[in-house]
C-alpha positions, 0 to 999 in steps of 0.5 A: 624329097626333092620335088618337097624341096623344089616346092619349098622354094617355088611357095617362097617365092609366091609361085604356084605350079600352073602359074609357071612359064613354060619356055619357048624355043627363040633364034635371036639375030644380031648379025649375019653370024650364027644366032644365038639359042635360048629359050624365052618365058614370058611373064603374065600381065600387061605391058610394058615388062622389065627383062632379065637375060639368063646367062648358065655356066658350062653346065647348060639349061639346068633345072635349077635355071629353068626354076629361077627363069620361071620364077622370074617370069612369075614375078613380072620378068621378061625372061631369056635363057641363053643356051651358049651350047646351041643345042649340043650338049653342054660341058664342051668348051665355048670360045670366050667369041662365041658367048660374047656374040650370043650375049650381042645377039641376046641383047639386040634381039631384047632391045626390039621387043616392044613391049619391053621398057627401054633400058629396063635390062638386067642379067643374071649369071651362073658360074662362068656365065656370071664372069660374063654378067662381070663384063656386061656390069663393065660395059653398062650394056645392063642396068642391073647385074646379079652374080650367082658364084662367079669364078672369080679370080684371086686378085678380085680385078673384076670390083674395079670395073663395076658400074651398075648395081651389082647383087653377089652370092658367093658360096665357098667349098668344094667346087667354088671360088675359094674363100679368099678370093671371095672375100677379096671380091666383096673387099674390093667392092665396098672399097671402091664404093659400088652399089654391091649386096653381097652375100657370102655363103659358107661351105654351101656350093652346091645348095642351090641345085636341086638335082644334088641331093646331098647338098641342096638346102631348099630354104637357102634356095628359096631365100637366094630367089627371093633376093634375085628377083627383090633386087630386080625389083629394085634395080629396074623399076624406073 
């Protein structure tokens, strides 16, 4: 059933099994500090490439990461996951420092690749990693933010600080950001204006996970990567 499912969304996409990427181990250096730990997928196709850094929650370089990180390498994405953990194991927590320099490091290690477009950079985060894609949003350091269930807290604060295009969904139940919360964050960002899509998906926390079997949906799975990379799309073409 579930490698049925996982086809579903991958077909969605236009993905097709020996066309995936598979990931290569990187080291990428900022400073003088620790490097930061990922894994690189690169597209096929001519240069030059747009790029997408991929920023996980505590749960680490799941499978359902490495499946959007090859699809978006399908799609024509330079793709960096980041691995916050450094090859431990995950679910410990990370010092806010420590993620904040890998993500430093993750974005001057895409800022010298060369057959990257300048500028061309978007992130995409999970969970408390796209509390992080918040930040980055704040900054303007990416073009392009993509949300995938943030924490969020209840008074949304983070829809003020916005100011890149942003793309949310924001499932609610057991395990994700409450409702009100949610609701209060897509409020606050039409409110103040900002370049949002904003999706809402109800009582469906954990449907985009193909390893929870009880609750993955593959064809809401298919229909949330075709958002992300339509978005990217969008947001990094010129």
């Amino acid at each position: 059933m579930r490698r049925h499912a996982v086809g579903i969304a991958l077909l969605a996409l236009g993905v097709s099994g020996p066309a995936l990427a598979q990931g290569a181990r990187i080291h990428m250096h900022a400073d003088d500090a620790t490097a930061a730990d990922g894994m690189l997928f690169e597209p096929a196709g001519a240069a030059p490439y747009r790029a997408v850094l991929v920023i996980p929650d505590r749960r680490g370089l799941t499978r359902e990461l490495t499946e959007t990180a090859q699809a978006l390498a399908h799609a024509g994405f330079f793709t960096v996951t980041l691995d916050l953990s450094h090859g431990e194991p995950p679910g410990r927590t990370i010092p806010a420092a420590s993620i904040r320099h890998d993500l430093d490091a993750a974005l001057a290690y895409l800022g010298k690749q060369t057959t990257l477009s300048p500028g061309r950079v978007g992130a995409l985060g999970f969970g408390t990693g796209a509390d992080y894609a918040l930040e980055l949003a704040a900054t303007g350091r990416v073009r392009a933010v993509a949300l995938e269930n943030p924490t969020l807290p209840a008074d949304a604060a983070h829809a003020a600080t916005v100011r890149v295009p942003v793309l949310a969904d924001l499932a609610t139940g057991a395990g994700c950001a409450k409702a009100p919360a949610v609701h209060a964050f897509r409020g606050s960002l039409h409110h103040l204006g900002r370049k949002a899509d904003v999706r809402v998906w109800e009582n469906e926390c954990a449907f985009t996970d193909a390893d929870d079997s009880a609750h993955f949906k593959a064809e809401d799975a298919a229909t949330l990567r075709e958002r992300q990379v339509g978005f990217f799309r969008q947001t990094l073409a010129r």
